[in-house]
N, C-alpha and C positions, 0 to 999 in steps of 0.2 A: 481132612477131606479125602473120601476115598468113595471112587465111582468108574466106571464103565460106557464107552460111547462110541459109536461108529464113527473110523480116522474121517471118512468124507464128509460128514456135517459138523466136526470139530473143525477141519480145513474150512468149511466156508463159511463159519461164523469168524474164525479169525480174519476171510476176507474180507468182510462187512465192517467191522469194528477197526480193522486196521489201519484204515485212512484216518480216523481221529486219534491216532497215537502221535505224540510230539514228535517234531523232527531236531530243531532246536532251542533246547530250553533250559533256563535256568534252576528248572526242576526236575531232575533225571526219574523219578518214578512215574512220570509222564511218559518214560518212555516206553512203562511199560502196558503189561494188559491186566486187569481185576478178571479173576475167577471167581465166582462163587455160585453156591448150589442155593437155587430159590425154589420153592411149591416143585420141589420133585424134576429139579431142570435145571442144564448147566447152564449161568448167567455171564456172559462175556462184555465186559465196557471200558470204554478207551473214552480219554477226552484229553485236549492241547491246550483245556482251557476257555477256549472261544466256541467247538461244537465237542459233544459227546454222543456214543452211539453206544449203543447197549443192545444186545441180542441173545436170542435164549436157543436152547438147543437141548431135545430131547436124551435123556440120560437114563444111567439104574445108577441111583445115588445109595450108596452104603453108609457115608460115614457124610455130614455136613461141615461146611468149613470155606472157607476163604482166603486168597492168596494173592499175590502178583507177579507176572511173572514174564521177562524181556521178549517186547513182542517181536524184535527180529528174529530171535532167536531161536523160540516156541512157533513161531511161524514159519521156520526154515524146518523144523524139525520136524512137524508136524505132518507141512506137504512134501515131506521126501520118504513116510513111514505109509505100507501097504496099506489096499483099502479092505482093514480087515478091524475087530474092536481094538482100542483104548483101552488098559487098564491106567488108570491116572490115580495115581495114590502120594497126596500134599503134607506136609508132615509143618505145621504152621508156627511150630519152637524152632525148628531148624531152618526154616524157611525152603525145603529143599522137598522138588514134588521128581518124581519116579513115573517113568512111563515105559509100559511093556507092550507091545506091537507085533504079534505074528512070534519070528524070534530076536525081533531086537527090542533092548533093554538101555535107557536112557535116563539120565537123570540131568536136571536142571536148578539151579540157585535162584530163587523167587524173590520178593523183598516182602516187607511187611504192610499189610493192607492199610493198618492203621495212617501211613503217611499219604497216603493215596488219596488225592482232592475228592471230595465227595459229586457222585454224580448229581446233578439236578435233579427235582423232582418238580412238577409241577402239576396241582390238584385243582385250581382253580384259576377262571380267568377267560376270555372269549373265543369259543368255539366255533371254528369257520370246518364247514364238510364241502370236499371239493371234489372230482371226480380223479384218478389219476391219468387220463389223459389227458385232459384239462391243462393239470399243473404239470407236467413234464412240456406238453406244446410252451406253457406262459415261460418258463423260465428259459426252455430252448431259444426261446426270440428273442430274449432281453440280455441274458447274464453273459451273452460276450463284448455288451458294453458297455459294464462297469468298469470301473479303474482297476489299476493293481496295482501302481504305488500306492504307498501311503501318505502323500504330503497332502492330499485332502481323506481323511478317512470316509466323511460322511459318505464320498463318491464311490468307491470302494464297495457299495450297499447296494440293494434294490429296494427302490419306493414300493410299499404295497399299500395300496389304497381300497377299501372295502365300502361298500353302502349299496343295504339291500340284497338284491343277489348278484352283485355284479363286483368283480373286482381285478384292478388295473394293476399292472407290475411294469414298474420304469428303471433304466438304469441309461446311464449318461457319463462319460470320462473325462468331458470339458472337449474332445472333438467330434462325438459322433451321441445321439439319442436313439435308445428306443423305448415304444412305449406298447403294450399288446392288453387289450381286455378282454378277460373271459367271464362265463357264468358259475356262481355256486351252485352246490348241490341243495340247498338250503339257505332261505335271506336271515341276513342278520339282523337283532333289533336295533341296535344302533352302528351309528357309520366308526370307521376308525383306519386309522395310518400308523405304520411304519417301517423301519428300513432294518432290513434281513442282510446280513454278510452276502455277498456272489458267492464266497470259496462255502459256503453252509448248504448254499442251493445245489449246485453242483454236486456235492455229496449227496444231496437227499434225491437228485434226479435219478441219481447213479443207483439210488435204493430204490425207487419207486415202482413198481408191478408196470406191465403191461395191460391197459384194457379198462375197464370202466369203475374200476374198483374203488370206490370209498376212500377219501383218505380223510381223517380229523387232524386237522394243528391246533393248538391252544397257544395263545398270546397274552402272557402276564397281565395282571391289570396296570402293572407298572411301566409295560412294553419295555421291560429289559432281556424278558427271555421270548421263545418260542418253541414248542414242542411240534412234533410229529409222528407220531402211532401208525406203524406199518404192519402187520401180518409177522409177527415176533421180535419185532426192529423199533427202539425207539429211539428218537434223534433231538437232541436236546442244541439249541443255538443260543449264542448269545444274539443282541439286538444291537444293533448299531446305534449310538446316542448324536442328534445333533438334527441341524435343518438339513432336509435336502433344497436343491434350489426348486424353485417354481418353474416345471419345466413344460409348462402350457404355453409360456411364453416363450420358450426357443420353437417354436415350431410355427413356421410359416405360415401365415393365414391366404398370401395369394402368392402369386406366381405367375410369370412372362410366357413359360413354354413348357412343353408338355411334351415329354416320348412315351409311348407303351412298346415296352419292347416282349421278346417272350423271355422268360428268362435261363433256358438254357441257355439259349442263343447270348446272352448278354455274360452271362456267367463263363462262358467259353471265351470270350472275347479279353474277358477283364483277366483269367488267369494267362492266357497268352500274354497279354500287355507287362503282366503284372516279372513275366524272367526276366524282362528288361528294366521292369521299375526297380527292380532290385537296388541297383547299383545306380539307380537317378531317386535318394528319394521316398524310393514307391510312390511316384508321381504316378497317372495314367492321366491324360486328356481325352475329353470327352468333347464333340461338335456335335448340336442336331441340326441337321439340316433338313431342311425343308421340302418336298416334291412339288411336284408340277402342278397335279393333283390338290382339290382339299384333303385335311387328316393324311398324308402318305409325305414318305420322305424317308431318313437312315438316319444313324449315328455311326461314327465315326471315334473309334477308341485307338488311343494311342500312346506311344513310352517312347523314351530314347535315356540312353545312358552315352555320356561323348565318348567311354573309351573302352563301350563295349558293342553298342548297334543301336537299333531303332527296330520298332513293331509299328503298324499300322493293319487295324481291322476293320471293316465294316458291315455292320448288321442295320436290317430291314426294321423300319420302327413307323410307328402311328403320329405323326405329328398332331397335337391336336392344336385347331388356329383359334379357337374359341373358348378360352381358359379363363380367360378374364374379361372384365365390363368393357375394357378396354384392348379391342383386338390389336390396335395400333402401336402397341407396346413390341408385339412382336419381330423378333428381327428374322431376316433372312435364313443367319445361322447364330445358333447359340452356344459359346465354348465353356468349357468350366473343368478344372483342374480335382481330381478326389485319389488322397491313399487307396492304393488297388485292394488292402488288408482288408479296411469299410466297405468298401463296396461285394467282394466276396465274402464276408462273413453276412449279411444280410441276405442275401442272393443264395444263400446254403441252406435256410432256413424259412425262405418264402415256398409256400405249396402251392401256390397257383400257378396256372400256367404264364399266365403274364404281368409284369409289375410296370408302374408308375413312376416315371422319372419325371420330377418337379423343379425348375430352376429358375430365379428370375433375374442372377447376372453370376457373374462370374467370382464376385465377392461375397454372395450371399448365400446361405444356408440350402442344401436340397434335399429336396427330401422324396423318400421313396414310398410305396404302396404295392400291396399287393390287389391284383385288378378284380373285383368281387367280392372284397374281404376287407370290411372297411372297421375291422380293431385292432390293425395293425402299422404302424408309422413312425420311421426311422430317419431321423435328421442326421444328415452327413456335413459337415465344417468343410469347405471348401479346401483347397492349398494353393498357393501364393507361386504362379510361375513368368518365369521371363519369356516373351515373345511369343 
């Protein structure tokens, strides 16, 4: 293989590709990166196994051929050579590729491509076109709360649930749900589910254009894999195999009391609380209290750590008295105990100016809303505090 290419678009294809290189594995040419020259263009892919990313990058190809070669390495070398061309000349008997740069001269020990897991390919199977603002908003709201242990994998996932042109993305840890619908660019003929790795979305977010641009995924008919076709980037995932829970049923259907808070204001309040939750926990307590007034009142956030202080804040909030059939449920004030973590991670990614705070005791599930924007709903697990 012997070819010619601008250092700055070898550099940021090695950026794109680099995240799916193994970190630790029982297969060291995982760790490295596949070179090869396709239709007149340098082809770079990396896979760990569970995603692969493959990306091409304009070239003057001489001589075709194939290689691999250690992607720390080839990527430290790479972005530390001027931004001036590549001469890249792969020699595939010796395994040894040569690069010439301005005046420096480098050479590198590659391994043999033949060992190299084969990238996925996938030619067939259900085509969903989604817009890429769309999918970068759905996955921003959900995938920070999937799991990241492993002792439940299915959790680990995000539900994606398709039918028509509408399709839902859930992810759930066992303490906290979210769930956000958005629309396709195109309805699908028939309905269909499954569950996408979080650490696959996040990659793909991390790839996905800014602005209204097209994007196609293709999903196996086996629902083992999932593709995604970006503007010279293809992103191959494995699927998650297993039930996710039924998570229509952890989500409250009524509710005792009701704040609308704005959520700067709420969001300032909970990471103040939250220096002190540190060291208690990452407890925060929460009171609404009621006004004088109908719908007026505050809430009341709070932390203490015994041996380190206490925070106490209070923001202006909407009490609403009529929530339910039954106004009489309502009490005076209502407390409830939430990780500050949950609460500011949802509160990061709410674009409205004001959210919905749902509670109906202090043991029971709340859940938030953003005020005007009703595809988005995020069940928080309460926490268990003394006095």
């Amino acid at each position: 293989m012997k070819l010619s290419l601008l250092q700055e678009n070898l550099n940021e294809g090695l950026s794109i590709v680099s995240r799916a290189v193994a970190t630790r594995t029982t297969l060291p040419i995982t760790q490295h990166v596949l070179v090869s020259t396709d239709q007149n263009r340098l082809k770079l892919s990396a896979t760990n196994l569970e995603i692969a990313i493959s990306t091409w990058i304009g070239a003057e190809i001489e001589e075709e051929g194939t290689i691999t070669l250690p992607a720390r390495l080839f990527s430290e070398l790479v972005g530390t050579l001027p931004q001036e061309t590549i001469e890249l000349d792969c020699d595939e008997e010796s395994q040894e590729s040569s690069f010439t740069c301005g005046r420096i001269k480098s050479k590198i020990k590659g391994g043999d491509y033949k060992e190299y897991p084969p990238i996925p390919t996938i030619e067939e199977g259900m085509v969903i076109n989604i817009s890429s603002n769309a999918l970068k908003t759905a996955i921003n709201h959900v995938v920070f709360a999937a799991a990241t242990e492993e002792s439940r994998p299915v959790l680990t996932g995000v539900k994606i649930e398709i039918s028509n042109d509408s399709v839902t993305f859930a992810a759930a840890d066992g303490f906290r749900l979210a769930v956000y619908t958005t629309k396709l660019n195109t309805p699908v003929d028939q309905d269909a589910d499954f569950i996408i790795p979080a650490k696959s979305l996040v990659e793909i977010n991390r790839l996905l254009p800014i602005g209204d641009q097209q994007i196609q995924f293709t999903v196996t008919t086996s629902k083992n894999q999932a593709l995604f076709r970006l503007d010279n980037i293809e992103i191959v995932s494995q699927l998650v195999q297993g039930s996710f829970p039924d998570y229509k049923q952890l989500i409250p259907e009524n509710y005792t009391n009701s704040a609308i808070l704005k959520v700067d204001d709420f969001n300032k309040a909970i990471r103040t609380a939250s220096i002190f939750a540190r060291d208690g926990r990452g407890i925060v307590r929460l009171v609404l209290n009621k006004g004088d007034q109908p719908n007026t009142g505050s809430v009341t956030v709070a932390s203490r750590a015994e041996e380190v202080g206490e925070n106490t804040g209070i923001i202006d909030a909407e009490i609403v008295e009529d929530v339910t059939q039954n106004p009489s449920l309502i009490e005076e004030e209502a407390k409830i105990a939430f990780n500050s973590k949950y609460i500011s991670d949802v509160l990061s990614v709410i674009q409205t100016e004001t959210v919905s705070l749902q509670i109906s005791s202090a043991s029971s599930p709340g859940v938030l809303k953003p005020v005007g924007q009703d595809n988005y709903t995020h069940v928080v697990m309460p926490m268990f505090v003394q006095g």
